[in-house]
DRENPA-3360 file (N, C-alpha, C; in nm, 2 decimals, always signed):
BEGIN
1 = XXXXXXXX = +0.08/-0.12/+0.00/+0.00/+0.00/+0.00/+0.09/+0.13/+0.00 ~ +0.23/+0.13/+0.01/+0.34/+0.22/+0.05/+0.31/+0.35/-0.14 ~ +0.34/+0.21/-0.21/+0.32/+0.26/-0.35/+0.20/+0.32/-0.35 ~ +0.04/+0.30/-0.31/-0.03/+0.35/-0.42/-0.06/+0.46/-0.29 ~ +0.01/+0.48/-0.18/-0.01/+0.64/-0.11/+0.11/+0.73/-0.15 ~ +0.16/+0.69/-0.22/+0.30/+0.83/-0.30/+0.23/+0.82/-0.39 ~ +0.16/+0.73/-0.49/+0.08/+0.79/-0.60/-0.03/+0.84/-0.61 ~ -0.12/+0.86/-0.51/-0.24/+0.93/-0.44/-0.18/+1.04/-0.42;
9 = XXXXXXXX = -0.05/+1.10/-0.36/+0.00/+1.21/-0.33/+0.06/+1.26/-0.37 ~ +0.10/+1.26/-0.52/+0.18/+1.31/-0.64/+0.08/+1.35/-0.67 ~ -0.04/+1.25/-0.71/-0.11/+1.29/-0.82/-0.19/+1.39/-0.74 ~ -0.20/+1.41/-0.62/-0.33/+1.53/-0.57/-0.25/+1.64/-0.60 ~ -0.10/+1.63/-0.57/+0.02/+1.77/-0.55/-0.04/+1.81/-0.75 ~ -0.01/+1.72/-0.83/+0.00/+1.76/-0.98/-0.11/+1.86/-0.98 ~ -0.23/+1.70/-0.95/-0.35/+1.79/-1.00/-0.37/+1.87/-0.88 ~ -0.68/+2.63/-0.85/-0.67/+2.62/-0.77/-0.78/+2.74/-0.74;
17 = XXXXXXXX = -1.33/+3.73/-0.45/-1.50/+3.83/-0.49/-1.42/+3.88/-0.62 ~ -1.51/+3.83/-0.67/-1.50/+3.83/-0.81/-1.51/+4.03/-0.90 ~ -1.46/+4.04/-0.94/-1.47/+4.19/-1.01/-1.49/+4.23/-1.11 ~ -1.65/+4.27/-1.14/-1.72/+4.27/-1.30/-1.70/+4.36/-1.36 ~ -1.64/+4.46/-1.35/-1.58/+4.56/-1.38/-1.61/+4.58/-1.51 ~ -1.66/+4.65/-1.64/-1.69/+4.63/-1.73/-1.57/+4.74/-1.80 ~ -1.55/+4.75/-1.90/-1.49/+4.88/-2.01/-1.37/+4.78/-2.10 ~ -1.21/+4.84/-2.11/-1.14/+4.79/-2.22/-1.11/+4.65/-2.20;
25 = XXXXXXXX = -1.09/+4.62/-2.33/-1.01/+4.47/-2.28/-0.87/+4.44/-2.29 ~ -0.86/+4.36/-2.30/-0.70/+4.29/-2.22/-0.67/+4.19/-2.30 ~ -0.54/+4.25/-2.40/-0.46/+4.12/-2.44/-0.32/+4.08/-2.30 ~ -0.38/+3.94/-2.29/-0.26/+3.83/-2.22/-0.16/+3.80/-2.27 ~ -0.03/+3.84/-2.22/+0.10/+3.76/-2.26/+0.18/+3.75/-2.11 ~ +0.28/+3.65/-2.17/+0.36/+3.62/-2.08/+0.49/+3.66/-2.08 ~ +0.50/+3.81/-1.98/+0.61/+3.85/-1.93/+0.62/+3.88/-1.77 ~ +0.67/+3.78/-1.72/+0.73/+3.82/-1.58/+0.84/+3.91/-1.60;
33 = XXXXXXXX = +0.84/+4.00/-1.45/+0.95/+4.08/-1.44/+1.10/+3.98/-1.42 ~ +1.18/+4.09/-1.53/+1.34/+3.99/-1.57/+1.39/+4.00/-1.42 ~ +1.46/+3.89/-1.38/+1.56/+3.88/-1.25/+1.46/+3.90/-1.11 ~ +1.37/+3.86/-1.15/+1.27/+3.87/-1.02/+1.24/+3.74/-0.99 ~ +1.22/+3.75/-0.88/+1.19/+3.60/-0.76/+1.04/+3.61/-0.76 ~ +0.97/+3.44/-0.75/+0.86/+3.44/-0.75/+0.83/+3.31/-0.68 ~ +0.78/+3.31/-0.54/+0.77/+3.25/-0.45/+0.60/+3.22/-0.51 ~ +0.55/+3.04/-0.52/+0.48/+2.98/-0.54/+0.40/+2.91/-0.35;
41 = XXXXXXXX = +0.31/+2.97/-0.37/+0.28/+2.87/-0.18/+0.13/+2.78/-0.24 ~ +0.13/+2.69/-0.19/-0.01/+2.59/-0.25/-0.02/+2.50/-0.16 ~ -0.15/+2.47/-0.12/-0.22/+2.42/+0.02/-0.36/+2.34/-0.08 ~ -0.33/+2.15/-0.04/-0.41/+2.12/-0.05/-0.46/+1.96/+0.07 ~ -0.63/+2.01/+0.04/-0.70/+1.95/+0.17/-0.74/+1.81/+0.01 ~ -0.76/+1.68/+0.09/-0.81/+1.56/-0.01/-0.80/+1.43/+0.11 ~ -0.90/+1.42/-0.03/-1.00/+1.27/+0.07/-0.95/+1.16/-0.02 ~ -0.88/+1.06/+0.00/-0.89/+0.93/-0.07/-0.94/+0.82/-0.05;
49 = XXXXXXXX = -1.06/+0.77/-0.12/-1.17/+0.68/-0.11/-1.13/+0.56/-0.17 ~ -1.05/+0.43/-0.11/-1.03/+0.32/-0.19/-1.11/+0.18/-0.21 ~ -1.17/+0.10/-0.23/-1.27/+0.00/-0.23/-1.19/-0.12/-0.25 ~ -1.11/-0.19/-0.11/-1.05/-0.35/-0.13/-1.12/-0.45/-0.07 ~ -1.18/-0.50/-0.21/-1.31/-0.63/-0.16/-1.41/-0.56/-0.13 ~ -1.46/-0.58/-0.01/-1.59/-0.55/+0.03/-1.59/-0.42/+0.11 ~ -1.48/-0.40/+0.14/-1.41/-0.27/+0.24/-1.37/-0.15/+0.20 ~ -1.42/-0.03/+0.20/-1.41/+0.11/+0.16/-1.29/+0.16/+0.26;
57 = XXXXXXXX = -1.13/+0.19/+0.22/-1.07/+0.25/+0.32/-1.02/+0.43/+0.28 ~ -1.02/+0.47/+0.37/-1.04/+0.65/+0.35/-0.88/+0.68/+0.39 ~ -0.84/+0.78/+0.35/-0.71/+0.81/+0.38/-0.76/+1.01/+0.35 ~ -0.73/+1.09/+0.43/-0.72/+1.15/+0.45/-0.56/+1.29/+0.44 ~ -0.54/+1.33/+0.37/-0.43/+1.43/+0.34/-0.43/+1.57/+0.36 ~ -0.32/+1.64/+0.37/-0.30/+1.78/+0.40/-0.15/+1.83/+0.34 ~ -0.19/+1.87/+0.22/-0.02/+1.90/+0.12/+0.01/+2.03/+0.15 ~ +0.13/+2.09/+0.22/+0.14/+2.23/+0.15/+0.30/+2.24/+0.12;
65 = XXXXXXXX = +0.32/+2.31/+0.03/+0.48/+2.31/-0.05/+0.48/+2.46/-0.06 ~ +0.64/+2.49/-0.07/+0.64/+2.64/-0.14/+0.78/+2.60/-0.27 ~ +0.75/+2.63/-0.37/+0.85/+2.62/-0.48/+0.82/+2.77/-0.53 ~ +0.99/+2.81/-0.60/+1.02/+2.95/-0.63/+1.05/+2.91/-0.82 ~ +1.03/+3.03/-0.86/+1.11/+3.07/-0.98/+1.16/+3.17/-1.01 ~ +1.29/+3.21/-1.10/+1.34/+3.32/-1.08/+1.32/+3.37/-1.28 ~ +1.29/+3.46/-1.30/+1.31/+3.50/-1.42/+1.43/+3.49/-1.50 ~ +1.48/+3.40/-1.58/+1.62/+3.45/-1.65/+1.66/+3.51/-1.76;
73 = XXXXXXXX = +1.56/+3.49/-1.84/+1.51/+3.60/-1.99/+1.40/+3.61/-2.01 ~ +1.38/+3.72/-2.02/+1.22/+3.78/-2.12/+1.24/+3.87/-2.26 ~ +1.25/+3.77/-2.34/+1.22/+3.87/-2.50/+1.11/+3.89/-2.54 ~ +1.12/+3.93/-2.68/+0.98/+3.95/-2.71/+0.89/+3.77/-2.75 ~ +0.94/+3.69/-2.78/+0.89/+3.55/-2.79/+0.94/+3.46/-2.69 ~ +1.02/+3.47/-2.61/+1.07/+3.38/-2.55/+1.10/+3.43/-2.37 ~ +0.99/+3.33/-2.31/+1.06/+3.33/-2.10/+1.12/+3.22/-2.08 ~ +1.22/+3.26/-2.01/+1.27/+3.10/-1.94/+1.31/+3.13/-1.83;
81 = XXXXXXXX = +1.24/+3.08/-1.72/+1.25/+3.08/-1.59/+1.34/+2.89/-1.51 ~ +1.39/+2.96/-1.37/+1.46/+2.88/-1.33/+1.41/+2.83/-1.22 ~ +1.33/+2.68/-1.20/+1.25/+2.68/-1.07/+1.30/+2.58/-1.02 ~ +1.25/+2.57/-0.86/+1.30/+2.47/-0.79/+1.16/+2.45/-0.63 ~ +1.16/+2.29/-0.65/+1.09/+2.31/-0.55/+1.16/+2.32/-0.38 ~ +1.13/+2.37/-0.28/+1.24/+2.45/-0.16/+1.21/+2.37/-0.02 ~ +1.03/+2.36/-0.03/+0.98/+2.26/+0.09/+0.80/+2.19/+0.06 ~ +0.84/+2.06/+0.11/+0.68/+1.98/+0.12/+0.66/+1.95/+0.27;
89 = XXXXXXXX = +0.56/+1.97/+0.28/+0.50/+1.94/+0.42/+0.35/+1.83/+0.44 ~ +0.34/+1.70/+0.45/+0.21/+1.67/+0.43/+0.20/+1.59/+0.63 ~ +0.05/+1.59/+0.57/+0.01/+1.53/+0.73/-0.09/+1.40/+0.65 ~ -0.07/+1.28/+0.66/-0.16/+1.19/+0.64/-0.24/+1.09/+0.73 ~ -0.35/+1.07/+0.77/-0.42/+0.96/+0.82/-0.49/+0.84/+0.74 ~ -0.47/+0.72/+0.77/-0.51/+0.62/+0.70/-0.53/+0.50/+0.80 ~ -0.60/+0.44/+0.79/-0.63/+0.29/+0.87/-0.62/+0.32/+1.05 ~ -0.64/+0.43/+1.12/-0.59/+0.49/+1.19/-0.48/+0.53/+1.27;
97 = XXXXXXXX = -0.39/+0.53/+1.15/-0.27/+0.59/+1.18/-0.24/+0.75/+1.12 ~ -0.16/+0.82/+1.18/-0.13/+0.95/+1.11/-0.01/+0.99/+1.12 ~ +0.03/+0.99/+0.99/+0.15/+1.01/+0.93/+0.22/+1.16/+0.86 ~ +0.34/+1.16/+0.89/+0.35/+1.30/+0.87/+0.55/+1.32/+0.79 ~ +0.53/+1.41/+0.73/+0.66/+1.43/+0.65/+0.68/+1.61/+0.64 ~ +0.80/+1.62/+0.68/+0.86/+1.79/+0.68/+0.96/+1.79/+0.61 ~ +0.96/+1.81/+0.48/+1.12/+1.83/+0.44/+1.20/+1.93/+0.50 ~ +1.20/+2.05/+0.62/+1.25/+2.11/+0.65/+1.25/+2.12/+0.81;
105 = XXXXXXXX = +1.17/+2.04/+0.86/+1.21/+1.93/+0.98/+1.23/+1.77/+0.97 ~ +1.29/+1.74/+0.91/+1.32/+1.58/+0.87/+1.34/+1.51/+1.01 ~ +1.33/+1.54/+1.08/+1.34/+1.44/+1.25/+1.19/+1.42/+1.28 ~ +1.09/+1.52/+1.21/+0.96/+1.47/+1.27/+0.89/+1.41/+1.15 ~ +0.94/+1.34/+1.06/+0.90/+1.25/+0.96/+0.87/+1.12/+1.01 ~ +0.77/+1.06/+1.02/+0.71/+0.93/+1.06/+0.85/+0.84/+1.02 ~ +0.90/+0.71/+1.06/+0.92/+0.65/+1.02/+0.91/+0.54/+0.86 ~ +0.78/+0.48/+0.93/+0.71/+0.42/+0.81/+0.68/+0.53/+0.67;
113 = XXXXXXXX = +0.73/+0.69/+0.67/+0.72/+0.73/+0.56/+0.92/+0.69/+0.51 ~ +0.99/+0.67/+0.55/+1.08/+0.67/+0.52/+1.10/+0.67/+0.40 ~ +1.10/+0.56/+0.31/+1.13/+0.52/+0.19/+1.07/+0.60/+0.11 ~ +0.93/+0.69/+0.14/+0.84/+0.81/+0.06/+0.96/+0.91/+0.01 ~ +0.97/+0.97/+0.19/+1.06/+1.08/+0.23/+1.21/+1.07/+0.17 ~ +1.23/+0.96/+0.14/+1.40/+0.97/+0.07/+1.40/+1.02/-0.03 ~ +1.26/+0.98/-0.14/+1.21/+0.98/-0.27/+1.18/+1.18/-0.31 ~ +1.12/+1.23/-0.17/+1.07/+1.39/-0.19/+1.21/+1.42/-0.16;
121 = XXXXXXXX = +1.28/+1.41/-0.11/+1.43/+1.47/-0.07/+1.53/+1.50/-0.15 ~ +1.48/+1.39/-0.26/+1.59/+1.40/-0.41/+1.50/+1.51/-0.47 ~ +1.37/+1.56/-0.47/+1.35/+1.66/-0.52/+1.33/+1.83/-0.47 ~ +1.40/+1.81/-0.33/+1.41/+1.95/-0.31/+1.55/+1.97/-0.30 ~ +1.52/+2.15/-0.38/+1.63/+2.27/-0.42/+1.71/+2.16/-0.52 ~ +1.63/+2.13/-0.63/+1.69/+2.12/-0.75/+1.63/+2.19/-0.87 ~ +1.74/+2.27/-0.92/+1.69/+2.38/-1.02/+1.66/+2.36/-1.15 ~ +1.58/+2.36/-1.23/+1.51/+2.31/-1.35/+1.49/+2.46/-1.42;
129 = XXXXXXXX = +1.50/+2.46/-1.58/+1.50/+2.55/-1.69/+1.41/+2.52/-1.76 ~ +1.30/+2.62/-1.79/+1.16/+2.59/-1.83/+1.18/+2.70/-1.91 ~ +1.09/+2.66/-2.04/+1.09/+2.84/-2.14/+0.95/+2.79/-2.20 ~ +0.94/+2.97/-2.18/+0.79/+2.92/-2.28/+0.77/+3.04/-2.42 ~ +0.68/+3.07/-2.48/+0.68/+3.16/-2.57/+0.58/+3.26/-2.51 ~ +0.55/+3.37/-2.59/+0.47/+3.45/-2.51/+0.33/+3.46/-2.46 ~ +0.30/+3.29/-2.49/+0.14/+3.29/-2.46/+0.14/+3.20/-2.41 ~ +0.24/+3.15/-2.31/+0.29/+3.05/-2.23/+0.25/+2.92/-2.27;
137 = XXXXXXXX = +0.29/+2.87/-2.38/+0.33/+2.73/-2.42/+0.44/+2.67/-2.41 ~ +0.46/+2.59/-2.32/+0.62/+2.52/-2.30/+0.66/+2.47/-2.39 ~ +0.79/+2.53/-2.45/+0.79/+2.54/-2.57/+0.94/+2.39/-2.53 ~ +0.96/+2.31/-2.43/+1.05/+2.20/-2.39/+1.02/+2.15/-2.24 ~ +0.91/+2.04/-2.30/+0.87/+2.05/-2.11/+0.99/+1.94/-2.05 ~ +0.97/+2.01/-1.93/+1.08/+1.97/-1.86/+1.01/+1.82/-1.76 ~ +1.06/+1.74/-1.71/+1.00/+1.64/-1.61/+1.01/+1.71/-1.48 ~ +0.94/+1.78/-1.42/+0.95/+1.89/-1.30/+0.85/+1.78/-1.21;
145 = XXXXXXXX = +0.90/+1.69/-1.12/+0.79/+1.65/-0.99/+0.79/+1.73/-0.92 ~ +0.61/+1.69/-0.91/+0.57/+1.79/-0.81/+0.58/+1.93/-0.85 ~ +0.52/+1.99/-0.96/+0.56/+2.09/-1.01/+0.43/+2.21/-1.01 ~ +0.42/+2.29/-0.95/+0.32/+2.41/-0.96/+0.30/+2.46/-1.08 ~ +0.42/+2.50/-1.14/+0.42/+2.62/-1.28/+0.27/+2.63/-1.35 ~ +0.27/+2.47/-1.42/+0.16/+2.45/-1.48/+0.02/+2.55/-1.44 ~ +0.01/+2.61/-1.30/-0.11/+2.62/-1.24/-0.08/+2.75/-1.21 ~ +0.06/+2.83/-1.24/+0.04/+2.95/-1.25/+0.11/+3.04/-1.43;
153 = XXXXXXXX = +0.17/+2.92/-1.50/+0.21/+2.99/-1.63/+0.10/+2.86/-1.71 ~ -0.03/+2.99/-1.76/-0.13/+2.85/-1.85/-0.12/+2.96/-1.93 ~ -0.16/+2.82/-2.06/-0.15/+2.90/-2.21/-0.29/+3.00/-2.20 ~ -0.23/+3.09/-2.22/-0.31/+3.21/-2.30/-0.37/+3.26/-2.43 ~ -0.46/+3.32/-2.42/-0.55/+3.35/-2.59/-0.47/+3.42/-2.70 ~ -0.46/+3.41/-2.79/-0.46/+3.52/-2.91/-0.51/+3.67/-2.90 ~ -0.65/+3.64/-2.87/-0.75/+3.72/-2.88/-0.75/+3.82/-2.79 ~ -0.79/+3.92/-2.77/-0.83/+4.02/-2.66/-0.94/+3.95/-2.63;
161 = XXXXXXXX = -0.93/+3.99/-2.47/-1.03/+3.94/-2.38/-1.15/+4.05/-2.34 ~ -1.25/+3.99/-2.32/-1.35/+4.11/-2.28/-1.43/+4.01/-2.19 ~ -1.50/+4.06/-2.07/-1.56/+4.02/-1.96/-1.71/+3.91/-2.07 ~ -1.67/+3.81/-2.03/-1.76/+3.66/-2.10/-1.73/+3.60/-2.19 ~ -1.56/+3.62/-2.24/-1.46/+3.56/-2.35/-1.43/+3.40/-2.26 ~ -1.42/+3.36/-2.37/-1.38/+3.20/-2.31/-1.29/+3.19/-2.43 ~ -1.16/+3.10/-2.37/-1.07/+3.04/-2.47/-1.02/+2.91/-2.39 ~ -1.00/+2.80/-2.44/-0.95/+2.65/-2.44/-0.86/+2.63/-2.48;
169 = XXXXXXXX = -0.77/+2.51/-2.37/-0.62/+2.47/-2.39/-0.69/+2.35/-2.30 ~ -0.51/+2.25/-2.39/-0.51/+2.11/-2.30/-0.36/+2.12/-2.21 ~ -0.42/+2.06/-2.04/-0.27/+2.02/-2.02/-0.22/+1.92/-1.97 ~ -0.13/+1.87/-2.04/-0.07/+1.72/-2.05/+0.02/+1.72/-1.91 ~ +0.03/+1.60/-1.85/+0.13/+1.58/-1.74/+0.11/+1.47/-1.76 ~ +0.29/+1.38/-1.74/+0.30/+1.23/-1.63/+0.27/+1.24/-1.50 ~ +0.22/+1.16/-1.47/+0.22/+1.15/-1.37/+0.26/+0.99/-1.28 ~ +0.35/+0.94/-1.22/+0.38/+0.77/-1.21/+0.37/+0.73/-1.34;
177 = XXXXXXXX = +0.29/+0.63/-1.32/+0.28/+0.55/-1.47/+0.17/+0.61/-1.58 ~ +0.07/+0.74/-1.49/-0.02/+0.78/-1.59/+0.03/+0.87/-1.67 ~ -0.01/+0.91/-1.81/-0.02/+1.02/-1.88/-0.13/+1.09/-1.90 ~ -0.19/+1.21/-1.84/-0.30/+1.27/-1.80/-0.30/+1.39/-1.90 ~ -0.41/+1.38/-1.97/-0.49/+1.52/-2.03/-0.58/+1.59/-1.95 ~ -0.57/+1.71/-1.97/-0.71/+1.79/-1.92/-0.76/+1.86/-1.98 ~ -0.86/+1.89/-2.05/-0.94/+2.00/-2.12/-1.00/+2.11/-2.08 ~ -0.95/+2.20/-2.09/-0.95/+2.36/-1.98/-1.03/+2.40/-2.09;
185 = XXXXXXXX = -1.13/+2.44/-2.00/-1.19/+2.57/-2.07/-1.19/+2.71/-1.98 ~ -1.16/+2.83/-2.02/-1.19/+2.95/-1.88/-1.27/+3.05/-1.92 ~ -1.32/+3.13/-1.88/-1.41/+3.22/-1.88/-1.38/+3.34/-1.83 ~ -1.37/+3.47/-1.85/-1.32/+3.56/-1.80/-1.49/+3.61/-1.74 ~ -1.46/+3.64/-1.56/-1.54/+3.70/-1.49/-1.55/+3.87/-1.47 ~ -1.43/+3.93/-1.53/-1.38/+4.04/-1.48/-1.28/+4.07/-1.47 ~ -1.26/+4.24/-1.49/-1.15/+4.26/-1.61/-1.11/+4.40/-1.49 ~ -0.98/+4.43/-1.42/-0.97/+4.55/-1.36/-0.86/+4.57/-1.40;
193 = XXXXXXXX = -0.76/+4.67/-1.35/-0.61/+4.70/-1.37/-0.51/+4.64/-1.31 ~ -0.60/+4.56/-1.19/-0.50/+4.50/-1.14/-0.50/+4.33/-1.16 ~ -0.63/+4.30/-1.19/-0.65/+4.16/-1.25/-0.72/+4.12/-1.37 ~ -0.74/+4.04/-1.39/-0.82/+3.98/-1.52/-0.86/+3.83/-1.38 ~ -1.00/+3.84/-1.44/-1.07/+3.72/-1.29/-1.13/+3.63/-1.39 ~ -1.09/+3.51/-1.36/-1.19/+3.41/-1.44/-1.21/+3.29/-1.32 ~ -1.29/+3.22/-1.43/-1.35/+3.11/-1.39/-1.31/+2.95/-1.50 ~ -1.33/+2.83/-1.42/-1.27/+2.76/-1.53/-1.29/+2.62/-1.47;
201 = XXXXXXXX = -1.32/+2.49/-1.60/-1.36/+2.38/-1.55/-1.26/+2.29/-1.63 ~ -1.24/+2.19/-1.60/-1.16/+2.08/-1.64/-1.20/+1.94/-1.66 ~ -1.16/+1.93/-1.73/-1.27/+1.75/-1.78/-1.13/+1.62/-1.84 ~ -1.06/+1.56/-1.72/-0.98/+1.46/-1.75/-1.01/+1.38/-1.85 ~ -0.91/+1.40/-1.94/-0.92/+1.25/-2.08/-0.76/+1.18/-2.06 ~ -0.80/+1.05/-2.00/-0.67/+0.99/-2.00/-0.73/+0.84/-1.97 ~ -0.66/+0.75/-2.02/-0.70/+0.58/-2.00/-0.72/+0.56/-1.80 ~ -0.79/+0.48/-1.78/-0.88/+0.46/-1.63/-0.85/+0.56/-1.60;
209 = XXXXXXXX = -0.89/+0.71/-1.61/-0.87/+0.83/-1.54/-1.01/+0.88/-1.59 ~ -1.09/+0.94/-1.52/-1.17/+1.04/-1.53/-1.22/+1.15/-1.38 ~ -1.26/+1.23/-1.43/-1.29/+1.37/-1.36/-1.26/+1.49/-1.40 ~ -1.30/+1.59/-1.29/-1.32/+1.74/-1.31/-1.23/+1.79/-1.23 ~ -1.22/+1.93/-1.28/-1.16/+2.04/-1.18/-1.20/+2.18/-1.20 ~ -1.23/+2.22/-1.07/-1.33/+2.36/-1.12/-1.31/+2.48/-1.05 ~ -1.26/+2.58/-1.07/-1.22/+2.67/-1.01/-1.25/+2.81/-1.03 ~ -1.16/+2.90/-0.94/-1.13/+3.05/-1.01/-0.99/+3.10/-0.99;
217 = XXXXXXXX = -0.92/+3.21/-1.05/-0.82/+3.23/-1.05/-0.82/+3.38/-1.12 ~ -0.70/+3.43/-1.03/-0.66/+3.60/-1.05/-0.53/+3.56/-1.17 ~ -0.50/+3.62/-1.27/-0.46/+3.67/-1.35/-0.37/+3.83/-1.35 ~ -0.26/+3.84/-1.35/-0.18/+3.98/-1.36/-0.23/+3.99/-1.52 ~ -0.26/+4.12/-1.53/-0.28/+4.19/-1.71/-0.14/+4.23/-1.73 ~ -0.06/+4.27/-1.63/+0.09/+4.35/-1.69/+0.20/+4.23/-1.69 ~ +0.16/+4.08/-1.64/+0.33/+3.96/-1.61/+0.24/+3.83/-1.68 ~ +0.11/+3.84/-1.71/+0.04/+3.69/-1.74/+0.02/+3.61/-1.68;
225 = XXXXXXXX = +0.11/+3.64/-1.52/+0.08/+3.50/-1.48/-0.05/+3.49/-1.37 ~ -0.05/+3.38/-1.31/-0.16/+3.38/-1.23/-0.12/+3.39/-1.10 ~ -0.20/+3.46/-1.03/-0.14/+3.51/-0.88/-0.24/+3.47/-0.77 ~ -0.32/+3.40/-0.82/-0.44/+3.34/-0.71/-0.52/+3.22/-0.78 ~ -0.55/+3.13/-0.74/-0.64/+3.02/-0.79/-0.66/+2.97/-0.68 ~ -0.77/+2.91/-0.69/-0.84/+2.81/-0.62/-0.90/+2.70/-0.68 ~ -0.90/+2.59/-0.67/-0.98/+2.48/-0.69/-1.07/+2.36/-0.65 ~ -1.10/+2.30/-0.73/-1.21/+2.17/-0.65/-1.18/+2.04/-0.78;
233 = XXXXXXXX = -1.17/+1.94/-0.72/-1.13/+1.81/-0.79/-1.21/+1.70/-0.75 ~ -1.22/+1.64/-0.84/-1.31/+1.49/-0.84/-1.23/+1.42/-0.90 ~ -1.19/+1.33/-0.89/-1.06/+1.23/-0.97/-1.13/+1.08/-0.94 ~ -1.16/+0.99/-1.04/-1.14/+0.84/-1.04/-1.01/+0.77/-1.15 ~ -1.02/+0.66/-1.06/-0.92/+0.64/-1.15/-0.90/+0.45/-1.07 ~ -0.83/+0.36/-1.16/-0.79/+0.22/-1.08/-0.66/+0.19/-1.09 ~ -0.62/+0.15/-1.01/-0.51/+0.11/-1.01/-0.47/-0.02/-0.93 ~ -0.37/-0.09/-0.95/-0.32/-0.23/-0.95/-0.23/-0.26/-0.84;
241 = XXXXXXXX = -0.21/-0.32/-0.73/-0.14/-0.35/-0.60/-0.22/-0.48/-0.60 ~ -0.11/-0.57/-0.56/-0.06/-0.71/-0.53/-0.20/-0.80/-0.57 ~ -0.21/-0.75/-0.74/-0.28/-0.88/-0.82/-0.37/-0.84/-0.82 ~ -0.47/-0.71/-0.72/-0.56/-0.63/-0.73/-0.62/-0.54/-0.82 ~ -0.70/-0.54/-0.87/-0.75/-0.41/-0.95/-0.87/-0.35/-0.87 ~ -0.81/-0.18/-0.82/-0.87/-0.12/-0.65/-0.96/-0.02/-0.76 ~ -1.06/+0.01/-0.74/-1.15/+0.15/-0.73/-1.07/+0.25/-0.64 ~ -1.02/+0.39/-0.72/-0.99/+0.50/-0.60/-1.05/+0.61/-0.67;
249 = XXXXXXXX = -1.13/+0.69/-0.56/-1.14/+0.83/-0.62/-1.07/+0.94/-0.54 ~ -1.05/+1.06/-0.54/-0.95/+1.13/-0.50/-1.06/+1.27/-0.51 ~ -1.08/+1.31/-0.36/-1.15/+1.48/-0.37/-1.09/+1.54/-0.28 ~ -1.14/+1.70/-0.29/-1.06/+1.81/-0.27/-1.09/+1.95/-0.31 ~ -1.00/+2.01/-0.21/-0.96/+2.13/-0.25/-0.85/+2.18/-0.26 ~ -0.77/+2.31/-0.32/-0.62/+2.35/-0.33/-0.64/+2.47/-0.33 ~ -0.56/+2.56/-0.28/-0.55/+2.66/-0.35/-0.40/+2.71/-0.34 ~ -0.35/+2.83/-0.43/-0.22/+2.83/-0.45/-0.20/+3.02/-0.48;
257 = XXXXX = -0.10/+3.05/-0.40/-0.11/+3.21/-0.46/+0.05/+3.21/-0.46 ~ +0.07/+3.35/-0.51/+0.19/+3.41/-0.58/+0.25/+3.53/-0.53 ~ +0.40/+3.57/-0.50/+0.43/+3.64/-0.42/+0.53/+3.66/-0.52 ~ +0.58/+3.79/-0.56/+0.69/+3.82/-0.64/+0.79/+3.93/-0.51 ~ +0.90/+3.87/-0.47/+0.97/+3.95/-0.38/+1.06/+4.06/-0.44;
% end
């Protein structure tokens, strides 16, 4: 069971007043400020519902991480930022036991997470090179575990936006052994000087994977990126442990904001 609770908890980390403001609209691109720090914080609450045999067992989780990126070019077609993730923190209950991991207190790490915790420890403060073009399409995706970016640099429109514009993008991630699509659609709620507000749903297409994800998120009009999301997830999906084929669904909330120092 060691295996399929790191892949319950990757995959919840992978898979965040609104202002109607009416008048001009807003073309989106992606320029963060050059040589600027950009401190990522993201908190999420999730319920894991498994079905072995006749028995429903619940596992209960509490993620929160902070990963940074730093700007290292912005042209007129091209960002490439330098990220790294810095610290994970989760608190887990299961079968009733409660289990706990600090990358940045490692003495109060459960034991029995050990072999998890060796695994998160190869991935903090290692620095990864990500570029994208100006409408934030990764233009070389990088294998980033445990990676936020996705959820604050998302592809952006062509079009100017005006308060009830929707535009659609897919976003692809590994995840363990899955390969996961999602089909975004967003909605723009509201349009001020200091944000662009939308709203946005997600509809998983991937083999035994299905679900949603539904949210809202603040938007910078002057850097593109996203400085506030919140979300809600429904995930099913099966997966295979010792000759079993388990029912799990995975729910929740997350939410994640953005701090440029």
């Amino acid at each position: 069971m060691k295996r399929l609770s790191l892949i319950a908890i990757v995959m919840v980390f992978a898979l965040t007043a609104l202002s109607f403001t009416a008048g001009k609209g807003v073309s989106l691109r992606l320029k963060p400020n050059q040589n600027k720090t950009y401190v990522i914080e993201s908190k999420s609450n999730q319920t894991t519902l498994m079905k072995v045999q006749s028995q429903t067992m619940r596992m209960s989780q509490t993620i929160e991480a902070r990963q940074t990126f730093i700007t290292k070019e912005v042209s007129e077609n091209k960002v490439v930022v330098e990220t790294q993730l810095e610290a994970i923190k989760f608190n887990m209950s299961q079968m009733g036991m409660n289990l706990t991991y600090d990358s940045e207190n490692p003495q109060s790490t459960s034991p029995m997470l050990a072999n998890q915790a060796s695994e998160f420890d190869k991935l903090i403060n290692k620095p990864t090179l990500v570029s994208y073009d100006e409408l934030g399409h990764n233009e070389d995706p990088a294998d980033i575990d445990m990676n936020q970016l996705s959820n604050i640099i998302i592809e952006l429109p062509e079009e100017e936006l005006n308060v009830g514009s929707t535009w659609t993008c897919v976003k692809t991630q590994d995840i363990s052994e899955y390969s996961i699509n999602v089909n975004m659609t967003y909605t723009v709620t509201g349009i001020s000087k200091k944000s662009v507000e939308v709203s946005f749903v997600g509809t998983v297409d991937a083999q035994e994977i299905t679900g949603t994800y539904e949210g809202t998120a603040s938007i910078s009009p002057v850097t593109g990126l996203v400085m506030s999301c919140s979300v809600k997830n429904n995930i099913s999906l099966t997966v295979s442990e010792q000759g079993m084929t388990l029912p799990v669904t995975v729910s929740g909330t997350s939410t994640i904001t953005v701090v440029e120092k």
